[in-house]
MIDOSE-1310 file (N, C-alpha, C; in nm, 2 decimals, decimal comma, always signed):
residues 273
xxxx	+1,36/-0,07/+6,78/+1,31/-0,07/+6,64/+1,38/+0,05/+6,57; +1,44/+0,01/+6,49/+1,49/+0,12/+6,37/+1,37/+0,26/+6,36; +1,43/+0,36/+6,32/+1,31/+0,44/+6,24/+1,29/+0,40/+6,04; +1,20/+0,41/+6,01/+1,18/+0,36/+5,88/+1,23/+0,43/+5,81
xxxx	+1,34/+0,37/+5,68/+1,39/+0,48/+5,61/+1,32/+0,54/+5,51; +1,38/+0,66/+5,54/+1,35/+0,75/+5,42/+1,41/+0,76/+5,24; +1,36/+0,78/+5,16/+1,45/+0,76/+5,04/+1,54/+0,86/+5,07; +1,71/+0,81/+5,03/+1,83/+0,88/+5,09/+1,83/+1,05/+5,01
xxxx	+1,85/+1,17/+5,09/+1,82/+1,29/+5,03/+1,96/+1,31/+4,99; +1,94/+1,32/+4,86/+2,07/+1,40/+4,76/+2,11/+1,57/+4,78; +2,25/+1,58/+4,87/+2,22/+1,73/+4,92/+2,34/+1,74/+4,83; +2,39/+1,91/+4,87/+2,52/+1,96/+4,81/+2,64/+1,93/+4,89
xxxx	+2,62/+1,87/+5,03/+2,71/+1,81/+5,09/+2,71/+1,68/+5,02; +2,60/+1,57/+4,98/+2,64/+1,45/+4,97/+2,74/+1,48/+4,82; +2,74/+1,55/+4,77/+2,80/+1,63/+4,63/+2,97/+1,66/+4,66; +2,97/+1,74/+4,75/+3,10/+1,80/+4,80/+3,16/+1,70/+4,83
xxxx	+3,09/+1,60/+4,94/+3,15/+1,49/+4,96/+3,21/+1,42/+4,88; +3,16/+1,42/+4,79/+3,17/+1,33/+4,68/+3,32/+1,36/+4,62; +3,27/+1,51/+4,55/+3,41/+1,57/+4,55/+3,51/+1,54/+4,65; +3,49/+1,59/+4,76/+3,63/+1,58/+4,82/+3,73/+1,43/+4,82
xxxx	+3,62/+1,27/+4,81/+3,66/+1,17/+4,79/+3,76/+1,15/+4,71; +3,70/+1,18/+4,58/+3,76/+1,20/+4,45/+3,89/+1,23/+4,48; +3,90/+1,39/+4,51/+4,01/+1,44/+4,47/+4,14/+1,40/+4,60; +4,08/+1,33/+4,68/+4,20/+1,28/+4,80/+4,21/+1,16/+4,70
xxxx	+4,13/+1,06/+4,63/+4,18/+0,93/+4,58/+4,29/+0,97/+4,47; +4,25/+1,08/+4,41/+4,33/+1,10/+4,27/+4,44/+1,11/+4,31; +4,43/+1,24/+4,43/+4,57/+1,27/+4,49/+4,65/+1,16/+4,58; +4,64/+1,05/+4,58/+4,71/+0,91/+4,59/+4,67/+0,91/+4,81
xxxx	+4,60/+0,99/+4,85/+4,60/+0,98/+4,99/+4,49/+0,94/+5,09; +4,49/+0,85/+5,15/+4,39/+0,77/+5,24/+4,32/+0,92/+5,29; +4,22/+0,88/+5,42/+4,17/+0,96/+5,52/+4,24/+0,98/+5,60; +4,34/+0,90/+5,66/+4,40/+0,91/+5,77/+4,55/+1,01/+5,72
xxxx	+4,61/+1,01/+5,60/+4,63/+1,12/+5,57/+4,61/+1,26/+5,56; +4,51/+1,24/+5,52/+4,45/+1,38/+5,50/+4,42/+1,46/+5,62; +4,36/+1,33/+5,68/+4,31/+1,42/+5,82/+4,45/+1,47/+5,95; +4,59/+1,41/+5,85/+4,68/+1,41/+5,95/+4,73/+1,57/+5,89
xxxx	+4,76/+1,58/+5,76/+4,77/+1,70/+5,73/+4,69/+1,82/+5,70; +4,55/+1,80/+5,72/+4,45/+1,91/+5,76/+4,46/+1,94/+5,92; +4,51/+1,88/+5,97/+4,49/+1,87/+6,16/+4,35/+1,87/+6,14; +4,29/+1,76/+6,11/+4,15/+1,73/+6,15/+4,15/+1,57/+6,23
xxxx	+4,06/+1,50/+6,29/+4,01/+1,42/+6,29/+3,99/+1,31/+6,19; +4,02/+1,22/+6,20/+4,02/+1,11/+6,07/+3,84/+1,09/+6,06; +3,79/+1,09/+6,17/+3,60/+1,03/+6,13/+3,55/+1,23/+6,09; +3,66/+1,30/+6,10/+3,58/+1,44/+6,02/+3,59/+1,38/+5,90
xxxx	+3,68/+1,37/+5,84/+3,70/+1,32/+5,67/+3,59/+1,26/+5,63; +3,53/+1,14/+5,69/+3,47/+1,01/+5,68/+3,35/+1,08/+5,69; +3,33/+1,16/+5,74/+3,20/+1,26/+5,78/+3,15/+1,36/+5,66; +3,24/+1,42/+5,70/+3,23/+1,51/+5,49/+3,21/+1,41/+5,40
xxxx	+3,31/+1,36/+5,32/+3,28/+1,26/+5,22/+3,16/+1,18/+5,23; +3,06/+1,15/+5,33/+2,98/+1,07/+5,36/+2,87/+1,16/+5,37; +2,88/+1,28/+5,33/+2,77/+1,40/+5,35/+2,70/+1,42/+5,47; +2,76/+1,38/+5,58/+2,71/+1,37/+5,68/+2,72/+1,51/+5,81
xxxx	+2,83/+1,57/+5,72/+2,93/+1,67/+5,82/+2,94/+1,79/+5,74; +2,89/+1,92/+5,73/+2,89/+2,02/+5,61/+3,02/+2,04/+5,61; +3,10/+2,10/+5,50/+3,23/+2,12/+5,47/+3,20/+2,27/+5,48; +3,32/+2,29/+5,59/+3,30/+2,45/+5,66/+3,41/+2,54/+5,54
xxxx	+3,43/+2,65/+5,51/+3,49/+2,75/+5,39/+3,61/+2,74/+5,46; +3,67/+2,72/+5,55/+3,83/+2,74/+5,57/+3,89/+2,61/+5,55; +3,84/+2,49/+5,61/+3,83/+2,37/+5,57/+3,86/+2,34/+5,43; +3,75/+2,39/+5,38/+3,74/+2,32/+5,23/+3,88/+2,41/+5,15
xxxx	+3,92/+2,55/+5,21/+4,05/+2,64/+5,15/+4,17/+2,51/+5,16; +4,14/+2,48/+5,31/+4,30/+2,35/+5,32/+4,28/+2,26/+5,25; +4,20/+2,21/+5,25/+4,18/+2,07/+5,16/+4,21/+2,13/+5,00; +4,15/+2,24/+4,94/+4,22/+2,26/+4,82/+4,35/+2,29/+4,79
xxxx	+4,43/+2,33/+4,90/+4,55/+2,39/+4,92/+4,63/+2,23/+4,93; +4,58/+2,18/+5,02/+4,69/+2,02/+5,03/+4,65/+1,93/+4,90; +4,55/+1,91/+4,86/+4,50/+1,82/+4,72/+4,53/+1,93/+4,63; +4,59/+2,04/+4,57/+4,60/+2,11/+4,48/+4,46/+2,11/+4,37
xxxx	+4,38/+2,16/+4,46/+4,23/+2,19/+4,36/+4,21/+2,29/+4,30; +4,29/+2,41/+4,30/+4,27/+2,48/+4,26/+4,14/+2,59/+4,37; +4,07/+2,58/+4,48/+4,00/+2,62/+4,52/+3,84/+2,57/+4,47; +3,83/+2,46/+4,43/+3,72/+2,39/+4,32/+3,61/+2,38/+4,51
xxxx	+3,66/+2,31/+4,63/+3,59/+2,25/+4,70/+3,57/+2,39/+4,74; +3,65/+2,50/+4,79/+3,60/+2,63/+4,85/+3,48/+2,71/+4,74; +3,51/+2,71/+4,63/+3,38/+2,77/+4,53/+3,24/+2,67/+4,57; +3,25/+2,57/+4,56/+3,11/+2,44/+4,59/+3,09/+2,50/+4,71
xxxx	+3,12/+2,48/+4,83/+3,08/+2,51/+4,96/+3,02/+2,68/+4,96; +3,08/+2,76/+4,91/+3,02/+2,88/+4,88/+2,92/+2,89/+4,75; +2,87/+2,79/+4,71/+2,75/+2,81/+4,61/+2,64/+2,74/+4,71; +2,64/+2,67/+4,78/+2,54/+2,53/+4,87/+2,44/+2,67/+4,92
xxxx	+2,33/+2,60/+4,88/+2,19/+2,67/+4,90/+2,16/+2,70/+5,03; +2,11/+2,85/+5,08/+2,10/+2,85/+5,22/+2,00/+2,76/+5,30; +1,94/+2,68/+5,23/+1,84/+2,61/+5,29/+1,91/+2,46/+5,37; +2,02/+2,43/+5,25/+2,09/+2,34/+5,27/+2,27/+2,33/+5,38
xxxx	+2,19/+2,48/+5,45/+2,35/+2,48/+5,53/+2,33/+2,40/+5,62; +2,25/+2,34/+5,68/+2,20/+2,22/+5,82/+2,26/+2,10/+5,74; +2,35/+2,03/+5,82/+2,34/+1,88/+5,73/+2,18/+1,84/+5,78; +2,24/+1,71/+5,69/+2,12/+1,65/+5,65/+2,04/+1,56/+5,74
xxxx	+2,09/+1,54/+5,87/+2,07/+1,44/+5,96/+1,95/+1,58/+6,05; +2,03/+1,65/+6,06/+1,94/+1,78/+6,14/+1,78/+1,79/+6,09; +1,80/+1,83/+5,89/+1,69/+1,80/+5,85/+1,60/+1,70/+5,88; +1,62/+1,56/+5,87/+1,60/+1,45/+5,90/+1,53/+1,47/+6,06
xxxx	+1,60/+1,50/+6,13/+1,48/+1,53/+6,25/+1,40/+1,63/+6,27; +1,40/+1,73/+6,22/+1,29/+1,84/+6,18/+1,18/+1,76/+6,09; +1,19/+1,71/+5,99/+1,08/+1,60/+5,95/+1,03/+1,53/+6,03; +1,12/+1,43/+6,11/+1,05/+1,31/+6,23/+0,98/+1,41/+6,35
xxxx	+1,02/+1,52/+6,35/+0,98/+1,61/+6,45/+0,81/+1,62/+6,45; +0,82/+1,65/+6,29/+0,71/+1,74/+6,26/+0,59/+1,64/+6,28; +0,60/+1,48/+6,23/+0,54/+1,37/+6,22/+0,51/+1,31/+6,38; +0,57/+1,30/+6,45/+0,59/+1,23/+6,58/+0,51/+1,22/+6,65
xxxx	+0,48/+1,10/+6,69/+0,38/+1,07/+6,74/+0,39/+1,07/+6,96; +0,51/+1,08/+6,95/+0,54/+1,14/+7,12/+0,69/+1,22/+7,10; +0,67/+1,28/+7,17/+0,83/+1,35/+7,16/+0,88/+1,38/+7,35; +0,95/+1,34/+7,41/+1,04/+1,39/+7,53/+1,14/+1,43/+7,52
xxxx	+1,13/+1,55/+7,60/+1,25/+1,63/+7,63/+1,31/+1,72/+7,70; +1,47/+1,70/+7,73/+1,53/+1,76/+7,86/+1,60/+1,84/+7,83; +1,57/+1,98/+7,88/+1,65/+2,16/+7,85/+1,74/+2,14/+8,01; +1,83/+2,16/+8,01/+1,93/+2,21/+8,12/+1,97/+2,37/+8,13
xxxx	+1,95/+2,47/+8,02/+1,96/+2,60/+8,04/+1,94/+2,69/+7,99; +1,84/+2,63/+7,89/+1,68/+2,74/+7,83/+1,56/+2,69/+7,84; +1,48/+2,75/+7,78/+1,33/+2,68/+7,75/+1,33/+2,60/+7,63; +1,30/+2,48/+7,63/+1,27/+2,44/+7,52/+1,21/+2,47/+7,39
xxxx	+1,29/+2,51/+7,29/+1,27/+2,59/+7,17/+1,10/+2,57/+7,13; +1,04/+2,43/+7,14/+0,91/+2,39/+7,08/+0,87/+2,49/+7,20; +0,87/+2,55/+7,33/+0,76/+2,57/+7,42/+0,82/+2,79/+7,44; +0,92/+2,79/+7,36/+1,00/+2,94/+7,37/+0,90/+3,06/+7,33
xxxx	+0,87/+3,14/+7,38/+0,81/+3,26/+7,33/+0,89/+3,38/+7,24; +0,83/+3,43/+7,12/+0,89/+3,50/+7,00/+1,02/+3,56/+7,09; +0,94/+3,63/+7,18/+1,08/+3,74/+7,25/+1,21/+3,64/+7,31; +1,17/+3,57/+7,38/+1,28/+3,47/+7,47/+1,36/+3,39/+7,35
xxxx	+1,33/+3,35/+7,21/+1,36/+3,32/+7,11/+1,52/+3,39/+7,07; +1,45/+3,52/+7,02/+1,51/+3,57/+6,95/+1,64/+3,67/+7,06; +1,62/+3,63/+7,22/+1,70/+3,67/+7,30/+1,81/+3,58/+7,33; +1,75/+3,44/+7,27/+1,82/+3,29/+7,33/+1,94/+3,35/+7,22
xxxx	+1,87/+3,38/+7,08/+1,97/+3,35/+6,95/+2,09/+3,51/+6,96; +2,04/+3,62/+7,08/+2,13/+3,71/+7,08/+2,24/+3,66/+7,15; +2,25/+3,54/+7,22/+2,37/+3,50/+7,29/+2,45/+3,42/+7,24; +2,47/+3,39/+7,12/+2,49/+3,35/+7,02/+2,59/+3,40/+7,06
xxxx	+2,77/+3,31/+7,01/+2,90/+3,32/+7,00/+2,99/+3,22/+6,90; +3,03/+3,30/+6,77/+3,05/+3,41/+6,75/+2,90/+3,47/+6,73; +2,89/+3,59/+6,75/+2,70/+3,63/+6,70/+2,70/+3,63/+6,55; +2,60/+3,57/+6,54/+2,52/+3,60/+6,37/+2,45/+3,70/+6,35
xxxx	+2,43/+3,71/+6,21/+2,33/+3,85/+6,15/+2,17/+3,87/+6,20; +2,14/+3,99/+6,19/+2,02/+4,02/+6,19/+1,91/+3,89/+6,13; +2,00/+3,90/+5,99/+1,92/+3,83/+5,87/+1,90/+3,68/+5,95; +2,05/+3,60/+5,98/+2,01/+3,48/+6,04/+1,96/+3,47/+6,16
xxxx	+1,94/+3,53/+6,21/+1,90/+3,58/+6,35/+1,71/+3,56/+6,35; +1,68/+3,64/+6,25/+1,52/+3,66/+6,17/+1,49/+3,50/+6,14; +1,58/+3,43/+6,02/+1,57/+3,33/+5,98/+1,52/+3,22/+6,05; +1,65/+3,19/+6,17/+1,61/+3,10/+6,27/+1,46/+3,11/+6,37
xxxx	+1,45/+3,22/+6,37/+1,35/+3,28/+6,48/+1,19/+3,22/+6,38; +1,18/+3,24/+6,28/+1,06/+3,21/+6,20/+1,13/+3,02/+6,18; +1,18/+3,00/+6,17/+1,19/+2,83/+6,17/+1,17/+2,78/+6,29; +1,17/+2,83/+6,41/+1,17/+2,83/+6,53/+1,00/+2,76/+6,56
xxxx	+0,94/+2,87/+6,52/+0,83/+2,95/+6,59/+0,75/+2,80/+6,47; +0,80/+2,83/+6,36/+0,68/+2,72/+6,22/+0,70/+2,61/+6,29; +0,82/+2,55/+6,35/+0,83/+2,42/+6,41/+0,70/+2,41/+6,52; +0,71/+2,51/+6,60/+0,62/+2,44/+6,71/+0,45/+2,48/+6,68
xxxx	+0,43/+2,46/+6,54/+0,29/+2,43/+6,47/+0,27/+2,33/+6,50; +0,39/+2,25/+6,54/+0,35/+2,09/+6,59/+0,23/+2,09/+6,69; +0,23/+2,15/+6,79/+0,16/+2,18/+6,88/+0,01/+2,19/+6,85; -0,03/+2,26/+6,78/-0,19/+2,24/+6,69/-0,21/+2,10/+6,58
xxxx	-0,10/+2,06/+6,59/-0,10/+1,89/+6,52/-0,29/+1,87/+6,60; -0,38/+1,83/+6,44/-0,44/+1,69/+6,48/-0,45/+1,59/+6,40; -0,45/+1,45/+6,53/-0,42/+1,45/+6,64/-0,32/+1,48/+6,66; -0,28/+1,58/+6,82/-0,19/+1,57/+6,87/-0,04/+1,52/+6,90
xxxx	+0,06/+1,52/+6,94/+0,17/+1,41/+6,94/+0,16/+1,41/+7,16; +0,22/+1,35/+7,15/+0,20/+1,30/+7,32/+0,34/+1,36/+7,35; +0,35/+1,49/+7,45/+0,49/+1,55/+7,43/+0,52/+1,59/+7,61; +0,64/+1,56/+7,64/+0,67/+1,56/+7,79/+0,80/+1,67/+7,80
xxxx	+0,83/+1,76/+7,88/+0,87/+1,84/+7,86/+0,98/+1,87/+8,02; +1,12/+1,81/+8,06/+1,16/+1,86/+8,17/+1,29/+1,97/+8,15; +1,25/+2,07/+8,22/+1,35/+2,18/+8,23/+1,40/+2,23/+8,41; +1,50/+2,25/+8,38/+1,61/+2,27/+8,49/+1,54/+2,44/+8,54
xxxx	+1,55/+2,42/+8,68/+1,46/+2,50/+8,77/+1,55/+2,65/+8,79; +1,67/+2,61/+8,73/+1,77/+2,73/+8,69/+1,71/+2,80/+8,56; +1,67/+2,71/+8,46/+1,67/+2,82/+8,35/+1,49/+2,87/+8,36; +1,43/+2,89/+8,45/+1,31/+2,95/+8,47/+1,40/+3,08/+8,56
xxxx	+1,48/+3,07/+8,63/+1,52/+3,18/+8,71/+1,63/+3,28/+8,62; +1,67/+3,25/+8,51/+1,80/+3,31/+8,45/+1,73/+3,42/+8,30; +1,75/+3,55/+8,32/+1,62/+3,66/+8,28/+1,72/+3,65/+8,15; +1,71/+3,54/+8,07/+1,77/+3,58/+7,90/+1,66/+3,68/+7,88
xxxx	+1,71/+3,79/+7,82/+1,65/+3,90/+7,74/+1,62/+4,01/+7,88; +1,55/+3,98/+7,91/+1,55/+4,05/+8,04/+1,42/+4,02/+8,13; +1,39/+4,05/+8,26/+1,31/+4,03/+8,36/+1,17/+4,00/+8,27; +1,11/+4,10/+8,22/+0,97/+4,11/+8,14/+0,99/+3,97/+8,05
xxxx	+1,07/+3,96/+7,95/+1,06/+3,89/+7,89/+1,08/+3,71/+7,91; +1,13/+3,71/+8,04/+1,12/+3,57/+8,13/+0,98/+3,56/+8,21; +0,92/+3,63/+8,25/+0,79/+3,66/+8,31/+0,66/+3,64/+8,18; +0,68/+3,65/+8,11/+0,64/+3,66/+7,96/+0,65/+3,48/+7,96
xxxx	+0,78/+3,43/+7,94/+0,83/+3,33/+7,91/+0,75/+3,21/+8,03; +0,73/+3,26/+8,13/+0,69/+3,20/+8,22/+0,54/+3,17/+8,21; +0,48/+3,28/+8,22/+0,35/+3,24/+8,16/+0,29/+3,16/+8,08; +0,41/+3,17/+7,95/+0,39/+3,09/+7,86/+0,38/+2,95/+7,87
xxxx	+0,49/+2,91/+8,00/+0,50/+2,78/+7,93/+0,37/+2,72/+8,07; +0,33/+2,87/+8,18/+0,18/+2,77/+8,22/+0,08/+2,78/+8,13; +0,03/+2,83/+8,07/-0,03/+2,81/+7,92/-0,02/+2,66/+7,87; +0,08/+2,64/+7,85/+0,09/+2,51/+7,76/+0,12/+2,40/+7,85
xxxx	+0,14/+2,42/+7,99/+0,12/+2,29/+8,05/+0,00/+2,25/+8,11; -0,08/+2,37/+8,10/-0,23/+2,31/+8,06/-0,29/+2,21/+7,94; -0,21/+2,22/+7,84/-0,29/+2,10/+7,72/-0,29/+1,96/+7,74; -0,37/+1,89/+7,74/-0,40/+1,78/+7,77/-0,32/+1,69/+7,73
xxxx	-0,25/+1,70/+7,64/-0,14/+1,65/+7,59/+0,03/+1,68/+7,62; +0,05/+1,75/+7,71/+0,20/+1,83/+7,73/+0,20/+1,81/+7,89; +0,29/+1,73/+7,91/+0,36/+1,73/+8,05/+0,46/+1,78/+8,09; +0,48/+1,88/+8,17/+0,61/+1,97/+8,22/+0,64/+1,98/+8,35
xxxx	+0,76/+1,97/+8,32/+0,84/+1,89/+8,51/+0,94/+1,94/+8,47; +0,98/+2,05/+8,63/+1,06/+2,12/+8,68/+1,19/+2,03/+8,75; +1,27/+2,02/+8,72/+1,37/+1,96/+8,79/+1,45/+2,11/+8,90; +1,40/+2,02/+9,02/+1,47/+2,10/+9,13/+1,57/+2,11/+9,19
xxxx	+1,68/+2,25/+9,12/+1,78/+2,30/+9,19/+1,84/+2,21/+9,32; +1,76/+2,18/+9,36/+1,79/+2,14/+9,49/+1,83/+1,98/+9,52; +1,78/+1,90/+9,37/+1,81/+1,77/+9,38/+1,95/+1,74/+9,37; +1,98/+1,64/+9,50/+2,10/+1,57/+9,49/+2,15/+1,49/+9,40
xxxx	+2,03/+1,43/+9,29/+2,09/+1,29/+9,26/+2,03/+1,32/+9,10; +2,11/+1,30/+8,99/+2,04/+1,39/+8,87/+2,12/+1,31/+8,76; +2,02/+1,26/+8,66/+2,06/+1,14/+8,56/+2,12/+1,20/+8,45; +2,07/+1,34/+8,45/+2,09/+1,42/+8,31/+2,19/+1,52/+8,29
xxxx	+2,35/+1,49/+8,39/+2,43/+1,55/+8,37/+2,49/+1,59/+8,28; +2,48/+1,49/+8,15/+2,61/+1,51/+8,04/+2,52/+1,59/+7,96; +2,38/+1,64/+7,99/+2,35/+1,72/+7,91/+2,23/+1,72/+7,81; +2,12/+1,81/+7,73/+1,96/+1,79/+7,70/+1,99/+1,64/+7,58
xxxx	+1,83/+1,61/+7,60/+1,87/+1,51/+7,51/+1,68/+1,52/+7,47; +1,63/+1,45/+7,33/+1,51/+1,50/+7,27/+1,51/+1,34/+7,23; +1,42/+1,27/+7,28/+1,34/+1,14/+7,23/+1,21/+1,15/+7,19; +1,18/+1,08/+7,08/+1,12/+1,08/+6,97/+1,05/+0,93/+6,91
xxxx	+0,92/+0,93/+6,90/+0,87/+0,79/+6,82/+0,79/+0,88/+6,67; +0,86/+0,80/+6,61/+0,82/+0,85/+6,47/+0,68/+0,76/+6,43; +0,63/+0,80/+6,32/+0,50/+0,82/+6,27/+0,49/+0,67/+6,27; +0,60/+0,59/+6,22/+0,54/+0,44/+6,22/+0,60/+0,36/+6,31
xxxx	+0,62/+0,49/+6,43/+0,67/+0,36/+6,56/+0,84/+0,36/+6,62; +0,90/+0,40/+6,50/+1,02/+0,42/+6,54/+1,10/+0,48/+6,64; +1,22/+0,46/+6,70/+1,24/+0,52/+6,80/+1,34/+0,59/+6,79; +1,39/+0,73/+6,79/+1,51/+0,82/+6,81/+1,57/+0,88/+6,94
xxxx	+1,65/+0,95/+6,90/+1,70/+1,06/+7,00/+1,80/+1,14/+6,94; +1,79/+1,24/+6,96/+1,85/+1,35/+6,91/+1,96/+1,42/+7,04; +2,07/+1,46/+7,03/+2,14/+1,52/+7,11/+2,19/+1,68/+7,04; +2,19/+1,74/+7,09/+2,29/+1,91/+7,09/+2,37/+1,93/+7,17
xxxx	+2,53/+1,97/+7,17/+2,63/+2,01/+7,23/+2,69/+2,12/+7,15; +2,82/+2,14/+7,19/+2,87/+2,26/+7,16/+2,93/+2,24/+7,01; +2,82/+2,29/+6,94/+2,84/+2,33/+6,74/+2,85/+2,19/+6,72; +2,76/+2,07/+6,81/+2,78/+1,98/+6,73/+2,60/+1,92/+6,75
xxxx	+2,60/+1,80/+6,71/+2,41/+1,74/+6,67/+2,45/+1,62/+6,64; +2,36/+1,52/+6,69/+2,36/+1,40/+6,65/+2,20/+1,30/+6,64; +2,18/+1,27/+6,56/+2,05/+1,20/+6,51/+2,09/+1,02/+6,54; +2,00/+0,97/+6,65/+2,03/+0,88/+6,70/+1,98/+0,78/+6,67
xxxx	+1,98/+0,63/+6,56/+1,89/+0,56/+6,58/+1,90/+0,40/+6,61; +2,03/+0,38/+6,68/+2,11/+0,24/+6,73/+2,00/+0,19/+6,83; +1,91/+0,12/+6,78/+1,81/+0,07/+6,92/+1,89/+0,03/+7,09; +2,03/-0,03/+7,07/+2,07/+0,00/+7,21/+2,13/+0,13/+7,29
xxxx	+2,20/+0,23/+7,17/+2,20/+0,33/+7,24/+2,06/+0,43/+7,28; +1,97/+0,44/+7,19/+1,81/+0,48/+7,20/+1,80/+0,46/+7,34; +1,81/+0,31/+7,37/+1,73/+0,24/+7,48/+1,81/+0,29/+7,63; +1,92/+0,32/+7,62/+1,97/+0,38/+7,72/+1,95/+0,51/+7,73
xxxx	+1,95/+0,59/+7,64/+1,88/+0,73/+7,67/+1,71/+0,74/+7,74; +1,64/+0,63/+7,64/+1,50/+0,62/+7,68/+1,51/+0,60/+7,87; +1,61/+0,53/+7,92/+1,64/+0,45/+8,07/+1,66/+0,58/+8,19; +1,75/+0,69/+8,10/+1,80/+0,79/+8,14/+1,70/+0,86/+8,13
xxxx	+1,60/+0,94/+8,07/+1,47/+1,05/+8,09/+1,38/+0,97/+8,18; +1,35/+0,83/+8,17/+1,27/+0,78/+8,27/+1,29/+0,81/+8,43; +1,44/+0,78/+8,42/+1,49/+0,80/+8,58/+1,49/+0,95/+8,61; +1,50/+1,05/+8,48/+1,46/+1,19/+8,51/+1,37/+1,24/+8,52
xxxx	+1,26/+1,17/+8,47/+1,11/+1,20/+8,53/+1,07/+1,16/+8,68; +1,15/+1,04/+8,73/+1,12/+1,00/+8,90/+1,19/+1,11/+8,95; +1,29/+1,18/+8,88/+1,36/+1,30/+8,97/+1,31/+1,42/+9,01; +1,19/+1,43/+8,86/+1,17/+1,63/+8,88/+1,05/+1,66/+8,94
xxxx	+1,00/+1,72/+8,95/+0,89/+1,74/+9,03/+0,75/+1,71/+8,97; +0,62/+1,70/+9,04/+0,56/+1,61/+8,94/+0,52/+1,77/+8,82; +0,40/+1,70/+8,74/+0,32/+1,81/+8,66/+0,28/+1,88/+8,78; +0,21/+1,85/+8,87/+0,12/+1,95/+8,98/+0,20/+2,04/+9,07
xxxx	+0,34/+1,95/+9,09/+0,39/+2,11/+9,14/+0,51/+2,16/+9,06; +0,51/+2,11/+8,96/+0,58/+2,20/+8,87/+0,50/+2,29/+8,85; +0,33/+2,29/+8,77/+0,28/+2,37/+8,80/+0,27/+2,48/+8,91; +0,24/+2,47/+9,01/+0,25/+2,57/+9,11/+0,39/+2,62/+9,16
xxxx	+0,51/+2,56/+9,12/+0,62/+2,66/+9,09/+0,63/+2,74/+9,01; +0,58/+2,74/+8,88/+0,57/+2,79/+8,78/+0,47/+2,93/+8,85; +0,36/+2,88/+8,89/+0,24/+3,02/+8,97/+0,37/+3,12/+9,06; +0,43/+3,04/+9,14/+0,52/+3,10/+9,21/+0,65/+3,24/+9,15
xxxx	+0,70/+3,17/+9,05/+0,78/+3,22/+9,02/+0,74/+3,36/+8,91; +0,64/+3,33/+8,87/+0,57/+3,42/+8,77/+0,52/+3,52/+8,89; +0,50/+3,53/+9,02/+0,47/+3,57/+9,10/+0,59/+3,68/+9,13; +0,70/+3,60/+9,14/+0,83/+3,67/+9,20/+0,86/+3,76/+9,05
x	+0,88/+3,73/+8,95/+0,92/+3,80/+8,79/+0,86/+3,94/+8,82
């Protein structure tokens, strides 16, 4: 089942986009042009123009440099409101987030941002490459922390939680503050509603190689999934791709260890911290 649409949000990318269409049509040149002399990707083009893809400031310099814009798309991109630097698909699941009526999800080499403590947070965002400011640094950390208000949701959302038995042992920030982090997340795998399963180092056979993935039933039933990789995101809602991720966390819940001894690894390890 689809997720139910939302009325379509008018950003300063679907704007820019807009722009940049324009000025490759005026300038007599397809996508596959443009993307041949940007050295981009032809589905980047298709991406921007579709507001789907933010138009990054060096980017938008070449595009005005090969379409002779005068620097018109680099000025736009440098006016876009900081609220609106996330495309819009990101936003879009920060809303289904907040609404959701179950959410699963698989971390391979932190804590799950919904289950992260202030300090382990704002240590995850020091490893950051290239590093960001103080300011964005603060930023993220309070968008962070407001998200997992979900958690006092009533009623509740029904939320299942597996994390790699590595990133319980790997002291982001430092010893105290993983010990910290540990406690925390036995705290919260006490709620009647939150299941957390350890996947063990030690398993031979592991579905969730290519990396975390966050499934989702939205408020009227809908079904998502969301993916994160490297500086990139994807908002998922093809019911046969869905259905193959949903196939893939199932087979990684028979993998990890149950709630009861994830629990008592968790006693263990906060032991060793």
């Amino acid at each position: 089942m689809h997720a139910a649409k939302k009325p379509k949000r008018i950003t300063s990318w679907h704007v820019i986009g807009a722009q940049l269409s324009h000025f490759r049509r005026t300038a007599r040149l397809t996508q596959p042009a443009l993307a041949e002399a940007a050295r981009v990707h032809e589905d980047t083009i298709g991406s921007i123009e579709q507001g789907r893809r933010p138009l990054k400031i060096d980017l938008a310099e070449t595009f005005d440099e090969i379409l002779g814009t005068k620097g018109a798309l680099a000025v736009a991109v440098a006016k876009v409101p900081q609220k609106e630097r996330f495309p819009a698909f990101v936003q879009d699941f920060v809303e289904y987030e907040a609404e959701a009526l179950s959410l699963f999800s698989y971390e391979n080499h932190v804590v799950p941002g919904m289950l992260q403590t202030a300090d382990y947070a704002q240590a995850v965002f020091s490893c950051l490459f290239p590093p960001i400011s103080e300011v964005e640094a603060a930023e993220r950390l309070s968008a962070r922390l407001d998200r997992q208000q979900l958690l006092q949701r009533d009623p509740p959302p029904v939320l299942n939680f597996i994390v790699e038995e590595v990133v319980l042992r790997r002291p982001i920030g430092d010893a105290e503050v993983l010990r910290q982090q540990i406690g925390h997340l036995r705290q919260r795998a006490e709620l009647p509603f939150v299941g957390l399963q350890v996947m063990a180092t030690s398993r031979t056979k592991h579905a969730g190689l290519d990396g975390p993935i966050v499934l989702l039933e939205t408020a009227d039933h809908g079904q998502l999934a969301y993916i994160e990789g490297q500086r990139v995101s994807y908002l998922v809602d093809e019911p046969d791709e869905v259905s193959v991720l949903q196939q893939k966390y199932g087979m990684l819940r028979s993998q990890a260890l149950t709630p009861e001894d994830s629990i008592s690894l968790l006693d263990q390890l906060a032991g060793e911290a």
